[in-house]
N, C-alpha and C positions, 0 to 999 in steps of 0.2 A: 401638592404631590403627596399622595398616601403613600408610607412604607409598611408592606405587611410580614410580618412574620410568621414561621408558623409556631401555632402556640404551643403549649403543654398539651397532655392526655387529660381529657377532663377527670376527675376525681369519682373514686366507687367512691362507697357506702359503707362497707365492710370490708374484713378480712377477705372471705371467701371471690368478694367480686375481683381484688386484687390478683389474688395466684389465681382466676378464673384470664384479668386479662395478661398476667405473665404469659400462663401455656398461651394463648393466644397469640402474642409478640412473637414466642419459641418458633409457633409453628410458622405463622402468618406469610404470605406476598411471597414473590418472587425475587423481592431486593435481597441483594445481594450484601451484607452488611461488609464492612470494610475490617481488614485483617491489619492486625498489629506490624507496626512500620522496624523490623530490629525487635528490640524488648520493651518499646512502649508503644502504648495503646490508649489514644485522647479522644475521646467522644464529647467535649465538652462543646463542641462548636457545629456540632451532628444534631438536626434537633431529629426527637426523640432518642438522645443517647442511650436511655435505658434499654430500650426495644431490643438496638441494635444489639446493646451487649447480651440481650436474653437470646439471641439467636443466635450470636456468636456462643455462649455454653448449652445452646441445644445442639448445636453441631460437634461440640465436644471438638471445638478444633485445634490438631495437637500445637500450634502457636500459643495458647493458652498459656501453655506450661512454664514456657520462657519467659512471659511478663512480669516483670517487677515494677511499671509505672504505669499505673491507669487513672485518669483526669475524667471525671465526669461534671455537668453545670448541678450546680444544687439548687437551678431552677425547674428541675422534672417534676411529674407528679410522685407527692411524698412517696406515696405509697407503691406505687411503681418502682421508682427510687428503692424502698425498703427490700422490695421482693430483688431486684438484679444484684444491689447488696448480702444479700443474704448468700446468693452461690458464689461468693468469690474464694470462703477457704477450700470449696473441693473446686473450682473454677482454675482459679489462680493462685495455686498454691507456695510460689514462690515471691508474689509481692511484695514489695519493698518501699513503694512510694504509691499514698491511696489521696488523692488529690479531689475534694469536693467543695470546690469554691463556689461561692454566688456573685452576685456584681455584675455580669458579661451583658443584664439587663437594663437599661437609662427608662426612668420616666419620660413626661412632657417635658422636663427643666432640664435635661439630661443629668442628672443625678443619677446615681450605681442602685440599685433593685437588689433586696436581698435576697438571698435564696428561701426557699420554704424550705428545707432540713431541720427540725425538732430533733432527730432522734438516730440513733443508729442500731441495727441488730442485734444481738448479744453472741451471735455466733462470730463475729468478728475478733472476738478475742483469740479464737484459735488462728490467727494469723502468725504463723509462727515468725517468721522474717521478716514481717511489716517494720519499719525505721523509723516513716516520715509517713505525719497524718495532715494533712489542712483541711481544717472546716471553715475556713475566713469568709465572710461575708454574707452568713446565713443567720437563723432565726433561733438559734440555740439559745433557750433559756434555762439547764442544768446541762452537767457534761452527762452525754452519755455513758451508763455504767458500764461500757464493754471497755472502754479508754483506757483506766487504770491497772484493768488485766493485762494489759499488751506490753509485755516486760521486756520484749527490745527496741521499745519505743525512743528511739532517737531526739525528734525534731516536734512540736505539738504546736500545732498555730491556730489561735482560737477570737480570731483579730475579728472586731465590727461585728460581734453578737448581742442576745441581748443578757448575757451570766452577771447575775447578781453574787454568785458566791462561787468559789469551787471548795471542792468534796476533799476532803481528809485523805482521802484513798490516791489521790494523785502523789501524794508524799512516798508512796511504793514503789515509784518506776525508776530504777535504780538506773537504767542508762540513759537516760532523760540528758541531754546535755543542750537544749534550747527551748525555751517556752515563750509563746506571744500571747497576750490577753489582752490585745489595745486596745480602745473603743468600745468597753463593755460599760456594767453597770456595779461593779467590782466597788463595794465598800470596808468591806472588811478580806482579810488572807487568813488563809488555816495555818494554825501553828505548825502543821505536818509537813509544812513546806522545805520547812529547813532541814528536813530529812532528803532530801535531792541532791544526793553526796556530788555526783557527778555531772550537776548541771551547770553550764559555762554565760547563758546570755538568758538573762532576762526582763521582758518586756512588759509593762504595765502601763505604758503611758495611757493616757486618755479617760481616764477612770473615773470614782469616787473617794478612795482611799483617803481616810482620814487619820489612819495611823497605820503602823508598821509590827508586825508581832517581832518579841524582841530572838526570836528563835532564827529567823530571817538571816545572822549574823552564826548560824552554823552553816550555811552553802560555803563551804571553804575553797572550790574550784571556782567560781562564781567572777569570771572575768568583764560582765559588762550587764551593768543592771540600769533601766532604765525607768523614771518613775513619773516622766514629765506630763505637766496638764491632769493634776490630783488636787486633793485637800487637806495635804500634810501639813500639821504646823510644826512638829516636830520628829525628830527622829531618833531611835532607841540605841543606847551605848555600844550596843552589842556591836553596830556594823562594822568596830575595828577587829572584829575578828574575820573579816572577807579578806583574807592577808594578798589572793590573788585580784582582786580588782582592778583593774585598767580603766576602764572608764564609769564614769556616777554621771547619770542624766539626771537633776531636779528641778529644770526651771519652769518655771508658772503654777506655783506651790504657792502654799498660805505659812512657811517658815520663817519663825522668826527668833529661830535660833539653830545649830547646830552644831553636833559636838567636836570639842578640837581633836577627839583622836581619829576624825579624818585625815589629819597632816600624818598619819604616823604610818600610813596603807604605803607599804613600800613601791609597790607596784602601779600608782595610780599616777596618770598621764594625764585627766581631763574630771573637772570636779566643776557641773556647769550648774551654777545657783541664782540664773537670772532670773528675774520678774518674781519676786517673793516678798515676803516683809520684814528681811534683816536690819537691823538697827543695828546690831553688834556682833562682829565677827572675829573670835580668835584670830590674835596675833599672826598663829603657824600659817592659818589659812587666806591671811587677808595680806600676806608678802609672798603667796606661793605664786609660781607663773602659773598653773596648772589651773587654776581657780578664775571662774569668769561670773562676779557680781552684777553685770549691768540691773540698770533698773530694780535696785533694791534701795530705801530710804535710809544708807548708811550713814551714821550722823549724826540723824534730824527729831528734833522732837516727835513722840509721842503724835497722832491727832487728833484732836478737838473730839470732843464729845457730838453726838448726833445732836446736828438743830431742832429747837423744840419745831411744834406746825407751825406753819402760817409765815416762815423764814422765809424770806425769798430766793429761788434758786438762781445759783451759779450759772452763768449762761454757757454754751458747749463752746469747747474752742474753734474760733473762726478758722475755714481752708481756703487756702489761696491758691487758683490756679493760673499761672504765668504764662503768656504766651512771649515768643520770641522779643517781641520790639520792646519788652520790659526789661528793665537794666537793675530793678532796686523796689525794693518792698518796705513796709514799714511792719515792726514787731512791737506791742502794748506786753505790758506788765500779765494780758490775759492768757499769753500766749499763742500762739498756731500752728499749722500744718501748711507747709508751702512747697508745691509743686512746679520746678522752672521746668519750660522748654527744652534746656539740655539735657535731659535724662539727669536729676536729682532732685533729691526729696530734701525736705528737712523737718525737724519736730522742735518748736520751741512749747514746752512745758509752761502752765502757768506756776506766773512766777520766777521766771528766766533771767529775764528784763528786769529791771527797777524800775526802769523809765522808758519811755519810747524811746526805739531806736528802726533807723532807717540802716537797712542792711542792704548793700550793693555787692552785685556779683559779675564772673567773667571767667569762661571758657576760653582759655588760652592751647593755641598749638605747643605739642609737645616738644618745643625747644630744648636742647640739650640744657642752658646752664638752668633749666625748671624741672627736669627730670633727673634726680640722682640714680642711678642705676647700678646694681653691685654687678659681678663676672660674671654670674647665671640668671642676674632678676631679667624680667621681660612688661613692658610698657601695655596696659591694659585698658586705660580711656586716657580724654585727655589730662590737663590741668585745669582742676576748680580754683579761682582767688574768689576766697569771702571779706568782706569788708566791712567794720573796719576791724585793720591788724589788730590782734594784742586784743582784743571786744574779750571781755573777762562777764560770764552771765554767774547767775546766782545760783542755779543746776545745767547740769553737761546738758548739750543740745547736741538730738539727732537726725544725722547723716547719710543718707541713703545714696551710694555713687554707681549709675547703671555698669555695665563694663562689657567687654568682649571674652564669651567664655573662653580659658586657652584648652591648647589642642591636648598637652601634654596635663595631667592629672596626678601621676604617679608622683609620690613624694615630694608634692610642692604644695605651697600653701598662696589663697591671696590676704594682703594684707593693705590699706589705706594707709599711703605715706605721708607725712606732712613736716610743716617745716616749724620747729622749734625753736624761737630765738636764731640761735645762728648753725642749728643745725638740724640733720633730719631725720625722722624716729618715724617708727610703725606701730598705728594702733592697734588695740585688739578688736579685731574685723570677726563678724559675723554674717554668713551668704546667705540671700536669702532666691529661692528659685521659682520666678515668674512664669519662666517656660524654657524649654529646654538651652534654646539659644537667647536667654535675659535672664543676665543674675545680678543682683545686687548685691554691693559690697556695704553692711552692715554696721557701725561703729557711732559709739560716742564721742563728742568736740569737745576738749575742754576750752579751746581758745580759734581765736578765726585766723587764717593763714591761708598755704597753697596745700590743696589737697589731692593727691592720685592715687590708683589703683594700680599694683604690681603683683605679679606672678614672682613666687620667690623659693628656694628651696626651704622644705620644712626645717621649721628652726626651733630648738628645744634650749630651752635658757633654765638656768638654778643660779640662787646664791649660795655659794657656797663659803660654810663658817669655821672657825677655826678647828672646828673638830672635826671637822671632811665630811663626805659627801659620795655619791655615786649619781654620775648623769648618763644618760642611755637614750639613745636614738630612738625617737617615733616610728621613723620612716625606714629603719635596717633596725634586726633585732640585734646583729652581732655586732654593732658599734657602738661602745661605752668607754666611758671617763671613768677612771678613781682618782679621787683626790685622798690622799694620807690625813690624818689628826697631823696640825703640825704645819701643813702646806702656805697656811696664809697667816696674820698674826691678824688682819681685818678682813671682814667678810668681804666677798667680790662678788660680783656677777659673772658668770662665761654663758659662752651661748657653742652652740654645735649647729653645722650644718653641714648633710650629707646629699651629696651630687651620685647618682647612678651614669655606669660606664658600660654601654652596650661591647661586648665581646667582638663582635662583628667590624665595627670601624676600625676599634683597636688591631686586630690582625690583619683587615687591608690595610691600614697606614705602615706597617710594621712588616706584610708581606710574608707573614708566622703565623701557620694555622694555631698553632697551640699558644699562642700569645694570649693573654688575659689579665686583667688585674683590677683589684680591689674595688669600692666606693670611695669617692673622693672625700676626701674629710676635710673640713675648715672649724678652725676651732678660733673663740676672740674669748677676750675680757675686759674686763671696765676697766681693770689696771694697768701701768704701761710697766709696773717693777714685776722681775720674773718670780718663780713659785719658791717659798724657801725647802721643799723637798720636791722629789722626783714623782712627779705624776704619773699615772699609769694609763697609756692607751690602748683600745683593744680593738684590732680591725680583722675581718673576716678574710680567712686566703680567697685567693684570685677563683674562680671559678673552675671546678676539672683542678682543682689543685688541694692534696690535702698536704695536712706532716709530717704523716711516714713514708709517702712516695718522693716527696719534693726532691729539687736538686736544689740545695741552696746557694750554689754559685748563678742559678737563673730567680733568684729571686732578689730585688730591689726595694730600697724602702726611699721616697724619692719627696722633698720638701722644698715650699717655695716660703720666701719671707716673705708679707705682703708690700715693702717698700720694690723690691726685686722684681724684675719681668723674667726669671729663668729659674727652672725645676734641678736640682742639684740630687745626686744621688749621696745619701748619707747611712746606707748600711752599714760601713765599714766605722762607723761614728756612736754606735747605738750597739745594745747587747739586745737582739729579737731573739725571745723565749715563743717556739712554737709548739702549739697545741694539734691533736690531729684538725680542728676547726679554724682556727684562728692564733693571730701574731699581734702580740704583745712586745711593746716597746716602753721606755719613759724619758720623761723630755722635764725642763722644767721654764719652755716659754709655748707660746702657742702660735699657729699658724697652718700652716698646710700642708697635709702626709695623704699619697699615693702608694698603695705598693704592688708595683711591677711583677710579672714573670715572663721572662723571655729571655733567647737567648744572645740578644744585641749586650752590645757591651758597655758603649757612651749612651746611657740611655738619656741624662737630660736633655739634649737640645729634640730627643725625637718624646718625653712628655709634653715639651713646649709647642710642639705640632698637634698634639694628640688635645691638651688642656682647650688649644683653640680651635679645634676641630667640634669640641661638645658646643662651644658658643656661635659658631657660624648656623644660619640658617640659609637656604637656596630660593632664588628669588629669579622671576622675571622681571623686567621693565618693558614697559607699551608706552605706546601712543595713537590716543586716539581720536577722533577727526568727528564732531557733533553734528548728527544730519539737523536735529529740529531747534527748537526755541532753546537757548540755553539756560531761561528762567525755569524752565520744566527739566529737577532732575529725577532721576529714578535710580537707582542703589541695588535696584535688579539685575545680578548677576545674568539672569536668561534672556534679560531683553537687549543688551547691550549691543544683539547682530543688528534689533531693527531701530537703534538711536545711534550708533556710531559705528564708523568704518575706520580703518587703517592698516599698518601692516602684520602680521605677526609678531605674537611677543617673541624678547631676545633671547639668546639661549643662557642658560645657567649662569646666576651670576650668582657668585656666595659672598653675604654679607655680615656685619657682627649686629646686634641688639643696640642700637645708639647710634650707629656709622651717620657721619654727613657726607653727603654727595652732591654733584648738581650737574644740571644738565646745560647744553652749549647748544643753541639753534643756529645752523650755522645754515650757507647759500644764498646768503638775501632774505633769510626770514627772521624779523625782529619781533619781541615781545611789547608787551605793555609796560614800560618802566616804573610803573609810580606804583610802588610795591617795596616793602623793606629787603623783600629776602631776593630782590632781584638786581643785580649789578652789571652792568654793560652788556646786557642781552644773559647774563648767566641766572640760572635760577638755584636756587638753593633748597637742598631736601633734608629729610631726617629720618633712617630706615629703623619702624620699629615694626617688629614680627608679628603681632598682630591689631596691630593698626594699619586703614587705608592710607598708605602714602599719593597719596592723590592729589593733584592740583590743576587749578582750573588756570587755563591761562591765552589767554586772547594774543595771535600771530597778525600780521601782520606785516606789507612787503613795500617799498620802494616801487616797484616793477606796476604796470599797469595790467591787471590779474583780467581789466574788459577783453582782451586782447586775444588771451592765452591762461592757461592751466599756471602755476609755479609753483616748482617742485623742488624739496631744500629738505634739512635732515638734521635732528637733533641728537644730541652724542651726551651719553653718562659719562661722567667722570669722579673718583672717589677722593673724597677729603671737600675742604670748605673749597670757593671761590678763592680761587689767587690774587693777590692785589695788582698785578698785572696780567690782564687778561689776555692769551693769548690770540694770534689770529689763526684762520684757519688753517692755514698753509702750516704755522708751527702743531696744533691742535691735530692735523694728520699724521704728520709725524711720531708723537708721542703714543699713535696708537699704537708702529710698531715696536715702538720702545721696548726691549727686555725686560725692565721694569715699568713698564706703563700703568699709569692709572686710568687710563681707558677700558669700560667694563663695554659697554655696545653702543650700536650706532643703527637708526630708524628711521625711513624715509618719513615726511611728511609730504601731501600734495592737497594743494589749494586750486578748487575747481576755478571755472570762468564765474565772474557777476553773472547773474539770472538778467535776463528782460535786454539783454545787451544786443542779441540780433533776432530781430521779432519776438513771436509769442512762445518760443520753444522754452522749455522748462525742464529743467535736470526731475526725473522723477524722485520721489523719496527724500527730497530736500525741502517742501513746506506741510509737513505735516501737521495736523491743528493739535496743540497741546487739549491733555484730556482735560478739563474743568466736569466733575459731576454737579448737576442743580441747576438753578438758574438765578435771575436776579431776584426775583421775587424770595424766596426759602434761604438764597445763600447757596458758594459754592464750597468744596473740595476739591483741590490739587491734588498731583502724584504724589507729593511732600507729606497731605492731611490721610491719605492710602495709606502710606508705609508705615506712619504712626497707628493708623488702627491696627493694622496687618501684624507688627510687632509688639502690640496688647492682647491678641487674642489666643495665643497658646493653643493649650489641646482643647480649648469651645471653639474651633473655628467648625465643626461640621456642624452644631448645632446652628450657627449663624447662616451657615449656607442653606441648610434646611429653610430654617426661615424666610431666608430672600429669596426660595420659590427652586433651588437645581436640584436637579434631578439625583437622586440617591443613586445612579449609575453613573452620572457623573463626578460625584464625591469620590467611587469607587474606583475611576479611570484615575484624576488627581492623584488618590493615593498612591498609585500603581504607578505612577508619572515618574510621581517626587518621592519613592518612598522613603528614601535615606535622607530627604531634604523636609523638617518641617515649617521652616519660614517657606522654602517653595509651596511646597503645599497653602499655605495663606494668602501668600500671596497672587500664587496663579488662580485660585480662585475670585478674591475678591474683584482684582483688575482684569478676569475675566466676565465678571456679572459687572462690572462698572463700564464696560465697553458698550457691553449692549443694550446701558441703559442710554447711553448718547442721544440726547432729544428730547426725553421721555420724562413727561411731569412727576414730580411726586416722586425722584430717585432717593433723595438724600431722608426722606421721610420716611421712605420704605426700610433704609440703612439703620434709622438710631429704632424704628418698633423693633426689628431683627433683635438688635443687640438688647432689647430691654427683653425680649421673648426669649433670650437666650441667657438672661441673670446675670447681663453685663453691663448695668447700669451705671458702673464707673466709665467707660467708655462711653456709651449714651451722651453724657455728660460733657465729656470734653468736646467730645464733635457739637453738640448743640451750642458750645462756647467758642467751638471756630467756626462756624455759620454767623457767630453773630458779630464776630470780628468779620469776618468774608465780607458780609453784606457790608459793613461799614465801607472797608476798604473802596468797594465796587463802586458805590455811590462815591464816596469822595474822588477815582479814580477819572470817575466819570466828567463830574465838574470840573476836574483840573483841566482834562484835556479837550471841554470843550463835545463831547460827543455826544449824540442821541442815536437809540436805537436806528431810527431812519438815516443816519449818516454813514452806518457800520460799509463798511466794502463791502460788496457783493461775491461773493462765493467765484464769479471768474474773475474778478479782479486781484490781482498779487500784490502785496503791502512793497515798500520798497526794500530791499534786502538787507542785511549787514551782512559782515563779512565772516565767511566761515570758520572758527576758531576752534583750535586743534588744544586736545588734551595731554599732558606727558603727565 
């Protein structure tokens, strides 16, 4: 299948042939060129966008005048390009946003096409309003000289060129507050930089840079500088003069050293110096939270001198890929890379090991007493055990744990939990993003234990010494700590965490429009003795609320102790000094402050409604009833009408993050006993929000089902299994109980045995499980699908290209599933795996695809479960005795089992 595009204008010769074919575009055709939507105007997805825009200012259309955002590809011809450029300052005289990216082009590999843009017109400087310029992804090898004239130049993104240098003159643009230079060829900076009084972020990652001019540390507005993936080995004194800096990106640098008046940047929140070659790090910086070392040789000797010739090399470190039925690997002093089945990685470094070690492992369900869970954290994969406990190696080994993105993003953080001795701490996690819905949760081991993924409110921790301190919220700017000189006699550690409180819930629970209050604050520390002075806390008024209007008899300051389950109002306990923004208060132990506005009067028992209102989430319960094989599952959301039937899910049930529950199959329908988490027909659950609570569980009746249909009905119920279980006659009753722990109740029905009177056959009850391949090549299951399908991210259309669909069906897919991109993966792939049913040479045609599409990590695994497949198939074979010429014949029905219903 060819896709054609249409291409660019071919290229004049000269000037003249140029404005010979502008007037031409000006005049040219009958098309109608498309008029600005509001006040912008995007041509970049128009081919010939030039043309268009030259007809659009030969028509002088007065829409023109109102545009401030116009987007064109900086894939045009240059010089076409140059000429529609050239009329924008009498064109578009009020522009504000001049948008020329390239990239929208993929090669053969699908790789991003740079634009041909070299250059820009010099009349572009009279652009008087112009703010934001982007050239990203074009062919720029010096900045154009019109750039530096452009004096209310705002925003300048000059990302994935090819700039070996920039020009002095850029040091001129006084309102300059964002600059990007990623991905260039950038070795050296102009000392004129530092003259960019009023620039806030900037961006250098990607570069050459082998040093830093020390002038760099006059940007005194300069809130986020990033320098990551350079050739810095060191960095100049100056930068403690960036007194505003908030964030410092350095890692994957050649440093191997750095100066301590980093710790002294009052403003700095995140100081990231991984992957470098620190041996030694200041004190300040190497007890700071703030500060993230990974993968630097702190420590460790010096390295050996280069081996003379003729040494023989180190061999690469061996990778190991696990499939399912492996339990346990072995790790040499060489070190490796091992990939299990259950979505984890691990890195053991050589040198790890002393001595061989056999490491076992195990994906455990997320049981409560293995999940510690704070008021707001949220459960994000399952439980990893690595074995054995307490395995002490010679350097940290890394961790890779897949997870389920969460929904909620704002102000939370994730972190890998693990257990300590006899307790349980959080490491410092770093995400790493596969594709949009696969992230990996990041971190170094120092020891082997149980290890999970949590969703947690951002958490901002200092130790704080006897000369005080100021700690300040990441996640809300108005919520900060002071600690006095004085407060502690030893240093401590505290930590902060702030909870966001939608306005909305609060005034329906409360039934007060104008009800509102605060960010939740929880404040801990490492000490259990209180503070020897009056700490200062400082929380932002409730929203619509300032402190010259307020009424201060509708405002509350409301505190939970964490031994306590109830919110106490304690304003009348406290001296709050209000500011028009914010209320200050001081305490001298820590715990939990709310502050209300409203005009209820007992306000704690209705915080104590409101607190568990933020932790409930709303949930259905199903049950559902499996047409086909139950060896064959599938995890597809979409396909679940044509693999299982049942009734509608229940209505509204609200749950907490950790709740157990379990279900009761009641009428004559008994389960499968031999199960831990099942007790006299009850089964046992564990509601975590973004985990499948799902359980597979084979029914089962007394009743002779050849007969007749039987129809029976499973009922939730909330808390564990009761040690005396009730019967149903009591179990009805309790639903209507006032306080009932009965959340819903779902029929199930269990068709007749098949084959029971003649040859009639329920339709849509033996459908053949899909197997792609055959015996010979080896197959793939739904199972060996889904794993591709959720490796391949944004290459899936290049794969489908490959495997031969149609670029108008790519285009339907999209249009399908646009808000879905696992749908989109998947409906393709097990759409083209349908139709290869029968058809020699499927699985072959699958891994060329992926190697043609520069996914030869994939490639890879699947050629490795082909050759487990094949194994299986043959041993399957001999066990039971079967040859091809035995198989059933296509009208003959295997004998049934019994149909097994899902809760």
């Amino acid at each position: 299948m060819a896709v054609v595009e249409a291409g660019p204008v071919p290229a004049t010769s000269a000037p003249e042939d140029a404005a010979r074919d502008a007037s031409e575009a000006a005049s040219a055709g009958p098309e109608v060129p498309p008029l600005p939507a509001g006040n912008r105007l995007s041509l970049h997805l128009h081919p010939g966008g030039c043309r268009r825009l030259l007809r659009l200012c030969a028509q002088q259309a007065p829409q023109l005048l109102e545009v401030d955002f116009l987007q064109l590809s900086g894939h045009e011809d240059p010089q076409l390009l140059e000429a529609a450029l050239a009329r924008l300052p009498w064109s578009l005289p009020r522009l504000r946003s001049l948008v020329l990216k390239g990239g929208q082009r993929r090669d053969a590999l699908g790789a991003c096409l740079r634009g041909s843009l070299t250059t820009l017109p010099a009349s572009l400087s009279s652009l008087a309003h112009l703010a934001h310029l982007d050239l990203s992804f074009n062919s720029l090898e010096t900045l154009p000289a019109c750039v530096p004239q452009m004096c209310g130049l705002d925003a300048l993104l000059l990302s994935r060129n090819c700039l070996s240098e920039l020009p002095a003159a850029l040091g001129t643009l006084p309102a300059l507050t964002f600059l990007a230079v990623t991905h260039n060829r950038l070795r050296t900076l102009p000392p004129a930089l530092g003259a960019l009084s009023s620039l806030q972020r900037l961006d250098l990652s990607g570069n050459l840079l082998e040093a830093l001019p020390p002038e760099i540390g006059g940007l005194g507005s300069l809130a986020e500088l990033n320098l990551a993936s350079n050739r810095l080995q060191s960095l100049p004194s100056s930068l403690a003069g960036l007194r505003a800096l908030r964030l410092f990106i350095l890692h994957s640098n050649l440093l191997v050293s750095v100066p301590a008046s980093l710790a002294c940047l009052p403003l700095l929140t995140r100081l990231d110096l991984r992957d470098n070659q620190l041996r030694d790090v200041p004190p300040e910086l190497l007890d700071a939270p703030f500060v993230r070392l990974q993968g630097n040789p702190l420590g460790r000797p010096p390295p050996d001198p280069p081996s003379p010739p003729g040494t023989p090399v180190v061999p690469e470190m061996p990778r190991l890929l696990l499939t399912s039925d492996l339990d346990s690997f072995a790790v040499t002093p060489q070190g490796c890379s091992v990939t299990l089945a259950c979505g984890v990685r691990l890195q053991f470094p050589a040198g790890a090991a002393a001595a061989p070690v056999t490491i076992r492992y195990r994906l455990w369900p997320p049981e409560p007493h293995l999940v510690p869970l704070g008021p707001h954290d949220a459960l994000l994969s399952g439980v990893l055990e690595l074995q054995p406990h307490g395995a002490a190696f010679q350097q940290e080994v890394g961790l890779w744990l897949l997870f389920v993105p969460p929904r909620a993003r704002r102000c939370r953080e994730v972190v890998v939990r693990t257990l300590s001795g006899n307790s349980w701490s959080d490491l410092e996690t770093c995400l790493e993003e596969e594709a949009p819905t696969r992230l990996w949760a990041h971190c170094q081991v120092p020891h082997f234990s149980w290890f999970l993924v949590v969703s947690r409110p951002v958490s901002d921790a200092r130790l704080v010494p006897p000369e005080g301190t100021l700690l300040c919220s990441s996640g809300h700017a108005g919520v900060r700590v002071t600690f006095p000189p004085g407060a502690t006699e030893e240093p401590r550690h505290v930590r902060m965490q702030v909870v966001r409180v939608g306005s909305r819930e609060l005034q329906a629970l409360l039934g007060e429009p104008e009800a509102a209050s605060s960010p939740l604050l929880c404040l801990s520390q490492s000490s259990p003795s209180s503070f020897l002075r009056p700490v200062t806390i400082q929380l932002p008024l409730p929203p619509g609320v300032t402190g010259l209007s307020l009424d201060r008899a509708r405002l509350h300051l409301l505190h939970r102790a964490a031994p306590a389950a109830a919110w106490d109002d304690v304003t009348a306990q406290v001296a709050l000094e209000l500011t028009h923004l914010y209320a200050r208060f001081q305490v001298t132990r820590f715990s939990w402050y709310w502050l209300w506005y409203t005009t209820k009067a007992c306000v704690g028992s209705l915080a104590q409604k409101a607190w568990e209102r933020l932790r409930l989430h709303r949930v259905n319960l199903i049950a559902l009833q499996r047409r086909r094989d139950p060896k064959q599952v599938d995890a597809t959301l979409r396909r679940l009408l044509e693999r299982y039937r049942g009734p509608e899910p229940s209505d509204t049930v609200e749950m907490f993050e950790g709740e157990k529950f379990f279900a009761a199959f009641e009428r004559g329908i008994d389960i499968d006993a031999d199960r831990p988490d099942c007790v006299e027909g009850r089964l046992c659950f564990v509601f975590y929000s973004h985990l499948k609570n799902l359980k597979e569980v084979y029914v089962t009746t007394a009743l002779d089902r050849r007969a007749r249909a039987v129809r029976g009905q499973v009922s939730f119920y909330r808390g564990e299994v009761p040690e005396g279980v009730p019967e149903e006659a009591e179990a009805a009753r309790q639903k209507r109980g006032p306080a009932a722990l009965w959340m819903a109740t779902l029929p199930i029905k269990l068709p007749r045995l098949r084959g029971c009177e003649g040859p009639t056959r329920e339709p849509g009850l033996s459908l053949a499980p899909l197997n792609l391949g055959d015996a010979e090549t080896g197959f793939l299951t739904q199972s060996n699908l889904l794993n591709v399908a959720g490796r391949l991210g944004p290459d899936w259309p290049a794969v489908a290209l490959h495997l031969g669909l149609p670029y108008r069906e790519l285009q339907r897919i999209r249009h399908e599933f646009r808000d879905d991109l696992d749908g989109q993966i998947r409906h393709m792939l097990f759409s083209w795996a349908e139709r290869q049913a029968g058809q020699p040479g499927a699985v072959g045609r699958l891994v060329q695809a992926l190697e043609q599409s520069d996914r030869r990590d994939v490639a890879e695994e699947v050629r490795a479960v082909l050759e487990l497949g094949r194994r299986k198939y043959q041993e399957g074979i001999r066990h039971t005795s079967l040859a091809p010429r035995n198989l059933a014949s296509p009208d003959r029905s295997p004998s049934p089992s019994p149909e097994p219903a899902q809760a």
